[in-house]
Backbone bond lengths (Angstrom), bond angles and torsions (degrees), N, CA, C in turn:
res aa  C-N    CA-C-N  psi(-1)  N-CA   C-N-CA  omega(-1)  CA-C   N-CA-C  phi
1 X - - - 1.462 - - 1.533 110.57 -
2 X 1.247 130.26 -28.42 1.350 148.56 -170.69 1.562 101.17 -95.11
3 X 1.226 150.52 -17.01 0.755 130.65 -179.00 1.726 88.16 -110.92
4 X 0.954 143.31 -20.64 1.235 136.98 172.75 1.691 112.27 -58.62
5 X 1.176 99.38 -60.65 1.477 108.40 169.90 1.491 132.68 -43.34
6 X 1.629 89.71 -38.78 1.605 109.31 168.90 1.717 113.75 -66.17
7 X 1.667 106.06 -29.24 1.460 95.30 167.77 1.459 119.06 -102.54
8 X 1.239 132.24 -10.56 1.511 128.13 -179.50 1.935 108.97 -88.00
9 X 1.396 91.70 -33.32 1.579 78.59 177.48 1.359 118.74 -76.06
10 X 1.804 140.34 -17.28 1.037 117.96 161.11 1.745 128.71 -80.45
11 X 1.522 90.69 4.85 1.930 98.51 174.30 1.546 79.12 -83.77
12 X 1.019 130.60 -66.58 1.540 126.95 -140.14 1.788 97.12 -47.49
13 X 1.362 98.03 -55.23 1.735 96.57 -170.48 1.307 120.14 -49.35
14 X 1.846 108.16 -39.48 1.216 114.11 177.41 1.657 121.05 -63.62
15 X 1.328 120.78 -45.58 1.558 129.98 -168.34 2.321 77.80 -67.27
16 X 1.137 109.99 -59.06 1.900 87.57 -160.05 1.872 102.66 -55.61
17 X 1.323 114.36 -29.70 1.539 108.04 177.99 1.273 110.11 -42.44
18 X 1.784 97.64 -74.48 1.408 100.27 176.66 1.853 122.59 -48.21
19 X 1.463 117.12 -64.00 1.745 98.18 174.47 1.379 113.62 -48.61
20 X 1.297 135.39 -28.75 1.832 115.30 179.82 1.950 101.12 -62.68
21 X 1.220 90.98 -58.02 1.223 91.71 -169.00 1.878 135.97 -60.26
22 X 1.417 97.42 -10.40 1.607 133.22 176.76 1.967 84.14 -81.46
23 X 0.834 123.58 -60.59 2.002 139.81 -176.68 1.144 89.13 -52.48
24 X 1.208 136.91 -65.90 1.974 124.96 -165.00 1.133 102.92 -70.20
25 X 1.057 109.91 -54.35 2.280 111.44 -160.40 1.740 81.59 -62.79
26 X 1.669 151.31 -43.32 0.983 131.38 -163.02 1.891 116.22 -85.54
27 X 1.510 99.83 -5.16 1.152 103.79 176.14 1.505 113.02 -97.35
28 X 1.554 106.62 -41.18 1.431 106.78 164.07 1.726 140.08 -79.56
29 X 1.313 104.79 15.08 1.524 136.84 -179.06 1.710 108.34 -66.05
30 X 1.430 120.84 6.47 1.343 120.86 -169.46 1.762 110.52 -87.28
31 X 1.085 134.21 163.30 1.147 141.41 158.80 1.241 158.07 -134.62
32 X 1.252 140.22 112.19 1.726 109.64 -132.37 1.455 86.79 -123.07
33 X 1.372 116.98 -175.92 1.690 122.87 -169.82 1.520 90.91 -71.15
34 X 1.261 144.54 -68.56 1.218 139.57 -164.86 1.602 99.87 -96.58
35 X 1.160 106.32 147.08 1.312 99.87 168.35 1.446 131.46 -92.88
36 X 1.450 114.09 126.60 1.798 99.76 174.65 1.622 76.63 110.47
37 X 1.325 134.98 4.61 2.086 124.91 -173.07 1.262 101.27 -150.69
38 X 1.457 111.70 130.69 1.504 126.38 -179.83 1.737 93.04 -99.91
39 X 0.952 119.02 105.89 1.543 127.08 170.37 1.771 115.07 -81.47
40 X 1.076 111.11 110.24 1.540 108.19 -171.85 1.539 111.27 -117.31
41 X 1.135 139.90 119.77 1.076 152.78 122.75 1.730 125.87 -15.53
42 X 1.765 132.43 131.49 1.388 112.97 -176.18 1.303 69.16 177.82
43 X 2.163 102.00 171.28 0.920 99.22 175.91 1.688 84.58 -116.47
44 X 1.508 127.10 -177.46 1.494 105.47 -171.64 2.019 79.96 -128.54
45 X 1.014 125.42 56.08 1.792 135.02 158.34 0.849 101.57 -117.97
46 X 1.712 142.17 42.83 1.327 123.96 -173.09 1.408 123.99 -151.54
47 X 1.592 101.62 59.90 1.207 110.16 -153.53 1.950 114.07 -100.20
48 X 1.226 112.26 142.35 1.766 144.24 20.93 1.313 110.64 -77.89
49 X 0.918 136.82 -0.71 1.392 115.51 177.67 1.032 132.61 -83.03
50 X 1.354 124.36 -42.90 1.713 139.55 146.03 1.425 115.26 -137.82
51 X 1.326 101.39 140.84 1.433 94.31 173.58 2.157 97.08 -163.70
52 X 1.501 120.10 177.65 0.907 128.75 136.95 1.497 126.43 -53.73
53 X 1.700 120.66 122.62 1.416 127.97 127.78 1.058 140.14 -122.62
54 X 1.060 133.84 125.73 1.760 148.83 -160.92 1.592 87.47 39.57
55 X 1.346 139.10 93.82 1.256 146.28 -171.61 1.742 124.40 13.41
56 X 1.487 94.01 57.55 1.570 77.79 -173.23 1.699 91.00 -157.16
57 X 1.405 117.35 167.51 1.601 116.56 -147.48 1.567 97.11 -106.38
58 X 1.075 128.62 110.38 1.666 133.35 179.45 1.717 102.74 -127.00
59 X 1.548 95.33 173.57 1.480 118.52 160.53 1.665 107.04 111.68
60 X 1.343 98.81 178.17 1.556 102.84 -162.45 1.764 126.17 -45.22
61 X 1.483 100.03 -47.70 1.480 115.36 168.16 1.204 108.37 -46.86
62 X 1.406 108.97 -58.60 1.552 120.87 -135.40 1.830 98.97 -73.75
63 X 1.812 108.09 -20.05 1.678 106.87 170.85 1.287 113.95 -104.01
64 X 1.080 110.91 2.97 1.857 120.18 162.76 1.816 104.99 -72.36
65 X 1.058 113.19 -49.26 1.494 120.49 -149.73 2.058 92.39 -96.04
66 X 1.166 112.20 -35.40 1.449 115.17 148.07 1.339 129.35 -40.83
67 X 0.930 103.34 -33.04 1.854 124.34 -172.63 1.568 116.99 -85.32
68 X 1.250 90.49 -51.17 1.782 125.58 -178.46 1.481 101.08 -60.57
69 X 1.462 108.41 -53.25 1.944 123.17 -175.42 1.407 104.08 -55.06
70 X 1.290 96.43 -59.68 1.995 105.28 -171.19 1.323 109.04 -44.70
71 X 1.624 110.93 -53.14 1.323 115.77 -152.02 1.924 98.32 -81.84
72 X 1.466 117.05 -11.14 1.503 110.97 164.05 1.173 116.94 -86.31
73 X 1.317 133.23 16.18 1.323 144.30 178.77 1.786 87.47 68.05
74 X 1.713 154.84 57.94 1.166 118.83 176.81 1.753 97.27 -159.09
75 X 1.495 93.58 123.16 1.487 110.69 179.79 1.745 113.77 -37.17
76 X 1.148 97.50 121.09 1.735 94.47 -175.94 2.052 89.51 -81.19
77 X 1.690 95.81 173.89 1.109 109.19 -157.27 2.018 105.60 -157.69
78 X 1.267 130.78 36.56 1.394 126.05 -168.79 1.406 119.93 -35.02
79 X 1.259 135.76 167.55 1.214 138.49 -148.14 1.788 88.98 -174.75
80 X 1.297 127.64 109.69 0.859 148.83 179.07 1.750 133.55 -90.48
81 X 1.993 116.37 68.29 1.186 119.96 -165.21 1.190 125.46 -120.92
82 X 1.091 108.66 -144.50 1.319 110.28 -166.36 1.813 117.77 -128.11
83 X 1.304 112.86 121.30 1.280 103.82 -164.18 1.670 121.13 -52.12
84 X 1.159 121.91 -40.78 1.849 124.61 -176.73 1.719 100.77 -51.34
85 X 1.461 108.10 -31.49 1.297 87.91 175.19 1.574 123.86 -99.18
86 X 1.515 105.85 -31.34 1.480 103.24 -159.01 1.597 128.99 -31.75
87 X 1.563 125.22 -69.86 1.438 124.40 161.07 1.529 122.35 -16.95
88 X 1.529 115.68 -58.31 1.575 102.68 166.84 1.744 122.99 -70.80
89 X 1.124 125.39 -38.04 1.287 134.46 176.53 2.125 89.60 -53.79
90 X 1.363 129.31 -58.82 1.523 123.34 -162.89 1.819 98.56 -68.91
91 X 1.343 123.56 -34.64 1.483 123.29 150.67 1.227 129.34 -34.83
92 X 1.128 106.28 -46.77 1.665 124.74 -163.71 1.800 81.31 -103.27
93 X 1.223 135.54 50.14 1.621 132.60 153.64 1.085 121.38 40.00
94 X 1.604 116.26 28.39 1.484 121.97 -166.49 1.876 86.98 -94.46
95 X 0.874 118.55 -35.72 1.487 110.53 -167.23 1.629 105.73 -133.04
96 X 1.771 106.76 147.01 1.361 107.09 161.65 1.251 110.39 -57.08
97 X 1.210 125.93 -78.31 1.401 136.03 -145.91 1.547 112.83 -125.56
98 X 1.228 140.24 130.64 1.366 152.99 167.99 1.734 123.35 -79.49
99 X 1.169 121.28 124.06 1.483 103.99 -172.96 1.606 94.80 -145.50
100 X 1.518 116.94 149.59 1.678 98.42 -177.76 1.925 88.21 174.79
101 X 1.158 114.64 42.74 1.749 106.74 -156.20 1.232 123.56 42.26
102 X 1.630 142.51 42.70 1.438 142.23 -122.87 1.990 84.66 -118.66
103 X 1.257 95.39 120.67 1.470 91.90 168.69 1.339 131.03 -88.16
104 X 1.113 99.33 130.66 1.761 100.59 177.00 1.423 120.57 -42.15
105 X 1.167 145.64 152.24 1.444 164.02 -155.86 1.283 129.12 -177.22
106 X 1.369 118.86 142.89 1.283 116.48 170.50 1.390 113.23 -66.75
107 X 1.466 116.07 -57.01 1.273 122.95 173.38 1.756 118.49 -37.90
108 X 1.259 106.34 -55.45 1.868 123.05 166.38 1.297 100.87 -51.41
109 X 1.546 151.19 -63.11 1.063 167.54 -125.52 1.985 95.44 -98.18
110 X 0.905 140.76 -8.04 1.404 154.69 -163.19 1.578 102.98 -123.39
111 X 1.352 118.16 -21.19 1.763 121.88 -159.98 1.935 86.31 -110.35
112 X 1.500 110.05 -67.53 1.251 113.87 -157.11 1.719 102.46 -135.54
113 X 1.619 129.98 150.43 1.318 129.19 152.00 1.172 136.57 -31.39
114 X 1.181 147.56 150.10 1.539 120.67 149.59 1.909 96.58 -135.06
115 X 1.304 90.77 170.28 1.478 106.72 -169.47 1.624 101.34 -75.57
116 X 1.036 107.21 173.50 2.011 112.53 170.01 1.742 91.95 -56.99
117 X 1.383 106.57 153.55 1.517 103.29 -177.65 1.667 120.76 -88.42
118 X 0.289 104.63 72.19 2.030 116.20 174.79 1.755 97.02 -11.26
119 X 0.783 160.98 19.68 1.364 136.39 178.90 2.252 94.38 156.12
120 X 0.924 94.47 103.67 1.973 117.87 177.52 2.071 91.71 -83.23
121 X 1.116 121.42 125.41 1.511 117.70 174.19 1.516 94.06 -148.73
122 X 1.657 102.41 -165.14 1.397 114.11 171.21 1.557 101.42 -138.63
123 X 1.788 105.95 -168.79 1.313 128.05 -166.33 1.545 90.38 -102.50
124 X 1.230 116.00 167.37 1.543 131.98 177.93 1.595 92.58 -158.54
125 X 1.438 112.22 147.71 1.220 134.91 143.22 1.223 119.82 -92.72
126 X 1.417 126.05 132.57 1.522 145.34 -162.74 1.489 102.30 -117.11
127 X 1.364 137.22 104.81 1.496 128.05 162.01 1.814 107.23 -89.86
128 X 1.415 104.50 -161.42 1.692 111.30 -178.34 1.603 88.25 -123.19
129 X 0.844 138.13 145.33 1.620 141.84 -173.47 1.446 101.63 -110.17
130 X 1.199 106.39 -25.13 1.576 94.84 172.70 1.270 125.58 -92.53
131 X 1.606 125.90 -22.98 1.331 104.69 -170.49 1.620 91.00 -113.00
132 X 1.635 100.78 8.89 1.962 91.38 172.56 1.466 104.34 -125.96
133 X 1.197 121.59 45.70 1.739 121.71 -169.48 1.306 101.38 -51.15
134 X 1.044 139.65 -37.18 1.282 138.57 -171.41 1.703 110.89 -49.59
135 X 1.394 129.40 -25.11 1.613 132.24 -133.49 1.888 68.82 -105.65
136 X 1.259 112.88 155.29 1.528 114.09 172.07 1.600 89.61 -170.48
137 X 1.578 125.20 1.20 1.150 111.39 169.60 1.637 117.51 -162.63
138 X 1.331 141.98 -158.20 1.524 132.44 163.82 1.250 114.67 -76.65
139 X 1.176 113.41 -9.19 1.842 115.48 -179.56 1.847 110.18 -78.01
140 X 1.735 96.74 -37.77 0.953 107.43 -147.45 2.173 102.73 -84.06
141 X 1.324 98.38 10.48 1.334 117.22 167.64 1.704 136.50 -107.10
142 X 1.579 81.54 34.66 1.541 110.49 -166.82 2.082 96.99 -91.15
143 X 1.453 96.91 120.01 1.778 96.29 -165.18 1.446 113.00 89.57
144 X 1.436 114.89 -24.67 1.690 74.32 177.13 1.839 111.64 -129.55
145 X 1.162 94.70 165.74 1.625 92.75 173.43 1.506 159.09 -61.59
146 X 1.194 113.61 122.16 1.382 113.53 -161.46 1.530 106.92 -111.37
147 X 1.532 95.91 130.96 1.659 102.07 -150.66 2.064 97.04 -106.91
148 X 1.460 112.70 133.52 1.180 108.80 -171.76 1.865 109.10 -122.87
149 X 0.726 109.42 -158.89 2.060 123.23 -177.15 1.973 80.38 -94.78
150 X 1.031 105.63 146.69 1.587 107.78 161.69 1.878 98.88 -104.44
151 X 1.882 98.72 143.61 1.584 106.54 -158.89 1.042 134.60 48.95
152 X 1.637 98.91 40.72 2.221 87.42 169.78 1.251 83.96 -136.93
153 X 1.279 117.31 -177.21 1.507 151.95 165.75 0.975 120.05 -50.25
154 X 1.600 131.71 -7.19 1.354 153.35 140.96 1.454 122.16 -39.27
155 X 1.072 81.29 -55.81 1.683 121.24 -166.84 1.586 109.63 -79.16
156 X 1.153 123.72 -34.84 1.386 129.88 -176.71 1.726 116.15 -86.97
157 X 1.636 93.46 -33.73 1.649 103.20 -166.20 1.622 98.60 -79.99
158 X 1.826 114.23 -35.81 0.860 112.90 177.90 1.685 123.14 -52.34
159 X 1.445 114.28 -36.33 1.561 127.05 -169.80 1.673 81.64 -70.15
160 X 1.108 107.12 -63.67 1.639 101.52 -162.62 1.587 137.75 -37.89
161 X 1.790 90.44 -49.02 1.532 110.22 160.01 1.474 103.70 -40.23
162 X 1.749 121.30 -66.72 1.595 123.36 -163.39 1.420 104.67 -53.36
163 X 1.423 104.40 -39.81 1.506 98.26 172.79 1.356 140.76 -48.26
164 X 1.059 102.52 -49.67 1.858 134.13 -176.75 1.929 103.45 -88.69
165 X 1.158 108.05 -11.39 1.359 103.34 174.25 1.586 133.41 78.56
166 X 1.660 110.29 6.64 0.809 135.45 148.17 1.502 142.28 -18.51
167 X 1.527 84.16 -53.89 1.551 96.67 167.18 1.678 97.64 -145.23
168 X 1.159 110.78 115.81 1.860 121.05 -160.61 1.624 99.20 -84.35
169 X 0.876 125.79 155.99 1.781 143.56 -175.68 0.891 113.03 18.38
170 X 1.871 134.79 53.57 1.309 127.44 168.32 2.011 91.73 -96.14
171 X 1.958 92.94 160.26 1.356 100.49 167.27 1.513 120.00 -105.50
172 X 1.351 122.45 119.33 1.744 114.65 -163.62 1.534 101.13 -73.29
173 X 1.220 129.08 151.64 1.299 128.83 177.53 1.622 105.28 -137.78
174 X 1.452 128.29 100.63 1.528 119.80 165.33 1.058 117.79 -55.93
175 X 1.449 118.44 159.05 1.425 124.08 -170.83 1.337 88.69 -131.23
176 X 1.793 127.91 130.81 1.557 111.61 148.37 1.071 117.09 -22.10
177 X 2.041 119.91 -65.95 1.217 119.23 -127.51 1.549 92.62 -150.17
178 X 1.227 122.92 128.56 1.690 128.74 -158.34 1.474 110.01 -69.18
179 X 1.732 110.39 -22.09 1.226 112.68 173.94 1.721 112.12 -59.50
180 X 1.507 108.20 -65.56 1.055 101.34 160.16 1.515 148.20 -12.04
181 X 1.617 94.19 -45.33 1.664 102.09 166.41 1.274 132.11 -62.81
182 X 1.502 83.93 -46.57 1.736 112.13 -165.90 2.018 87.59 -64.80
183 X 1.185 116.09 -38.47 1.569 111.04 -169.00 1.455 97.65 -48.47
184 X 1.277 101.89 -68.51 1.676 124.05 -149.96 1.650 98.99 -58.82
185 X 1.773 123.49 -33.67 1.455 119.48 172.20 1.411 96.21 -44.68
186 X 1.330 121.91 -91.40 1.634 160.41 169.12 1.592 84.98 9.79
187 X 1.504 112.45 -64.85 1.519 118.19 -167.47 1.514 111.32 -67.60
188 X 1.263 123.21 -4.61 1.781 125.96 -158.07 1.446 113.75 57.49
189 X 1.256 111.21 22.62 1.806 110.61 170.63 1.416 100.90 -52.15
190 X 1.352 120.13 -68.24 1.525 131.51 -163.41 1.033 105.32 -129.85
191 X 1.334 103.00 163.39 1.334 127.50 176.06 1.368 151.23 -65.80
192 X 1.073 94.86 -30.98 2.278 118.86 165.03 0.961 111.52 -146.47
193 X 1.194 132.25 171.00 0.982 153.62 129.43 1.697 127.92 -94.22
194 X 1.100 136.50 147.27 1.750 144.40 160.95 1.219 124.88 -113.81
195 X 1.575 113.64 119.66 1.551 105.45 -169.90 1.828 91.74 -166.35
196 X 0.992 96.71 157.05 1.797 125.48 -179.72 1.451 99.67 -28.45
197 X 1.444 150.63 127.29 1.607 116.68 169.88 1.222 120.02 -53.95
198 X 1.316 136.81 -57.37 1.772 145.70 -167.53 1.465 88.87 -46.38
199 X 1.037 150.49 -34.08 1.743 145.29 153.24 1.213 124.59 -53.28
200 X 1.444 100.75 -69.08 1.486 103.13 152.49 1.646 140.76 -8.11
201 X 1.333 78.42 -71.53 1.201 115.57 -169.19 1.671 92.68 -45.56
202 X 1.578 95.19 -78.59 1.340 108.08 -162.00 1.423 100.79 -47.05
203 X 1.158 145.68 -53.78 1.186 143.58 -162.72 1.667 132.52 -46.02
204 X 1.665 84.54 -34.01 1.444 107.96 -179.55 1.616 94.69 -93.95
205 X 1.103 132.80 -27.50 1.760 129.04 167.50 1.732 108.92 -53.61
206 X 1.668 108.82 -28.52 1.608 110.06 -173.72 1.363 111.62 -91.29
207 X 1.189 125.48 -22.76 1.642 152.86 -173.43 1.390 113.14 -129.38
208 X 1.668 94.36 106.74 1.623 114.14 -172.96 1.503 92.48 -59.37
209 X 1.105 104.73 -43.97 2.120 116.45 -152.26 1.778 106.86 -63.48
210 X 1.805 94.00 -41.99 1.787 79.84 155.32 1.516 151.12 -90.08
211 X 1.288 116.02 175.39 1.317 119.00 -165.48 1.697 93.46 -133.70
212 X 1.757 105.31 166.27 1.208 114.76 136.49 0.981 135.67 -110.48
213 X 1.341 122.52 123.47 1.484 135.41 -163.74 1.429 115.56 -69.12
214 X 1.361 111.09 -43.30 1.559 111.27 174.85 1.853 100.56 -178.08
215 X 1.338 96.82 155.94 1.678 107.07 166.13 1.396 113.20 -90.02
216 X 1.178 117.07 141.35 1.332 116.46 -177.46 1.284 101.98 -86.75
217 X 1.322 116.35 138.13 1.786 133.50 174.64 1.784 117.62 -78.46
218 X 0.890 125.73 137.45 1.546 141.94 113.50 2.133 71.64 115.53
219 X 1.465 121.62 46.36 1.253 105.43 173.59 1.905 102.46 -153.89
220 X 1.486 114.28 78.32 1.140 137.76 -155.96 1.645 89.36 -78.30
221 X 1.590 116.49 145.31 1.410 128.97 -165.72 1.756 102.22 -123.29
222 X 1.119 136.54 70.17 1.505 138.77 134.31 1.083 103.76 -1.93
223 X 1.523 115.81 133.98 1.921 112.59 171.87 1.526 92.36 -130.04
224 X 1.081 118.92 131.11 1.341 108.19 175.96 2.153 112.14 -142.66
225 X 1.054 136.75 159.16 1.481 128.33 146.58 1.702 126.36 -72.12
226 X 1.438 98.02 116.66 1.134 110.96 171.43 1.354 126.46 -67.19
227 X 1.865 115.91 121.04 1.562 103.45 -152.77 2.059 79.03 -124.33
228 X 0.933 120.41 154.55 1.482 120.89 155.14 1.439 137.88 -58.10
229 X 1.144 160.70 129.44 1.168 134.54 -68.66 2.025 82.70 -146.64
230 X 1.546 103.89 -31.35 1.318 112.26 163.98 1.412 117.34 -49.86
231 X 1.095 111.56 -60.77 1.753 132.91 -166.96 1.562 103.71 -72.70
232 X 1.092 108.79 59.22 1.705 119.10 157.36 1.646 120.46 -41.56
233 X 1.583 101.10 -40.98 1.336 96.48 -165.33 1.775 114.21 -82.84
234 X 1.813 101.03 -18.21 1.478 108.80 161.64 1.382 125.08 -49.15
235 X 1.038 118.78 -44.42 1.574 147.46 -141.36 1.875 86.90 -98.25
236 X 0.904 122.77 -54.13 1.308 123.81 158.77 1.454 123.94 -42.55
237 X 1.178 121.38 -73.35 1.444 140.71 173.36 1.311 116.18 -30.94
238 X 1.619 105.60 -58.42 1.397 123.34 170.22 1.340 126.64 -59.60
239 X 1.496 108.99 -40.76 1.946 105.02 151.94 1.406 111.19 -52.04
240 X 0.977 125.71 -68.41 1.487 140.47 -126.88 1.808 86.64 -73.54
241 X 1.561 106.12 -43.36 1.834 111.23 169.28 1.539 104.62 -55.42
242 X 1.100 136.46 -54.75 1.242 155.27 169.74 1.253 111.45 -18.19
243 X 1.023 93.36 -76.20 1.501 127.45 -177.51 1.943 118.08 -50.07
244 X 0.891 80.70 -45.06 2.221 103.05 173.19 1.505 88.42 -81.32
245 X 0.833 137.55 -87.25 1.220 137.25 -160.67 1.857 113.25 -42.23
246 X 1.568 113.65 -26.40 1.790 89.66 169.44 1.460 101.50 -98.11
247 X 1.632 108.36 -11.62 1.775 96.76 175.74 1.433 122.53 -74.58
248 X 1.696 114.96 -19.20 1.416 121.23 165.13 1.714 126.69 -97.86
249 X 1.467 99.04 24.28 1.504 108.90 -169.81 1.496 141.26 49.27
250 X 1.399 74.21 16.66 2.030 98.05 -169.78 2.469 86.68 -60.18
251 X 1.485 97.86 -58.91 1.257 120.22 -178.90 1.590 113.22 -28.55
252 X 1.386 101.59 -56.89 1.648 114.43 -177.64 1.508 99.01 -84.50
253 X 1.018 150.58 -28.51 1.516 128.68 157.22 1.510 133.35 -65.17
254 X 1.168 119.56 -2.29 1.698 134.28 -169.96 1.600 71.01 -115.67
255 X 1.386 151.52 -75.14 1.303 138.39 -151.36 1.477 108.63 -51.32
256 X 1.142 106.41 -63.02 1.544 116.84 163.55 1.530 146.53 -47.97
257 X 1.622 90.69 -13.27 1.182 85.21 163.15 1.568 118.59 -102.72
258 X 1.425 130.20 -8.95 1.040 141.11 164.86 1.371 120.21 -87.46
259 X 0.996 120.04 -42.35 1.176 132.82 158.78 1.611 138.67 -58.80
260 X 0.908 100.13 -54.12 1.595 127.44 164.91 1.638 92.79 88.59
């Protein structure tokens, strides 16, 4: 029995050396354009999630992906764009990683990766209650315009609803840029707006005059970081950070603080 032992316990030590060490080189197998720098892409109008305050880069993403950097040992690096392009520009190797509240998709899911999704939400429509008192429901947005993100999931669900009849004789209107929208509500240009709630949300927290009118049903919003489709071992890394971070509550304190 002793001489058996004498030979299985130095295999044993050896086979766990080797599997730990097979576990790091596969966790640390990632690669970014520079090395030692997570280069990220966002647009910073997009708040809670990112945005400008008093010139400086905050919001929900922006201390997730802070978190995420540290814990890969790799200098973050923002990159300041524009949504119509970003996804092809992170294709075209301009950026590690993409972040912008970007919902997961099948269609997205065919172009570029995305990480496990950090936060499952929905869509809301936002009216102005004051200069549209009349609106008290989806019917009641029959004639006038409902202003969306141009190319997102906003934008698509919205056509679809008109389609399906959901919401009967509204006119969809893209917006470059969501601020934009949110102006033209504010102004009584149009009639709704559609956007992520945690946006939403906030929006109507900055503007007494708006409301949310309703959540849209049976069309659940995945949030995830967009990683390139090469970089497997990113896309990994970034769970696995992910992942530690709601098991050590790092996760639920960045939620909470934006969130409340």
């Amino acid at each position: 029995m002793r001489s058996y032992m004498k030979i299985f316990l130095p295999i044993a030590i050896l086979l766990l050396i080797i599997f730990s060490k097979a576990i790091q080189a596969d966790e640390a197998s990632f690669n970014t354009l520079q090395p030692g720098k997570l280069i990220v892409a966002t647009y910073f109008t997009n708040p809670p999630f990112e945005f400008l305050k008093h010139d400086k880069q905050v919001g929900f993403e922006v201390d997730l992906i802070k978190e995420i950097a540290k814990r890969l040992n790799l200098q973050l690096e923002f990159k300041n764009t524009q949504w119509e392009i970003i996804i092809n520009d992170l294709r075209a190797n301009h950026y590690d990683l993409i972040m912008g509240a970007i919902t997961i998709t099948t269609e997205r899911e065919k172009l570029i990766s995305f990480s496990n999704p950090y936060m499952t939400t929905t869509l809301s429509l936002i009216i102005n209650a004051q200069k549209k008192p009349q609106v008290k429901s989806l019917n009641d947005l029959k004639n006038l315009i409902v202003g969306v993100q141009a190319a997102t999931t906003d934008f698509d669900i919205a056509k679809q609803m008109k389609e399906k009849g959901a919401i009967q004789g509204i006119k969809i209107y893209p917006f470059i840029d969501f601020n934009s929208a949110i102006s033209d509500l504010v102004a009584g240009k149009i009639g709704a707006v559609m956007k992520v709630f945690p946006v939403a949300y906030y929006y109507v927290q900055q503007h007494p005059e708006l409301k949310i009118l309703a959540a849209i049903p049976n069309a659940p919003q995945p949030l995830g970081f967009g990683i390139n489709k090469k970089n497997t071992g990113l896309v990994f890394a970034v769970n696995t950070a992910q992942a530690a971070m709601k098991t050590d509550g790092t996760y639920n304190k960045i939620y909470q603080k934006w969130f409340g």
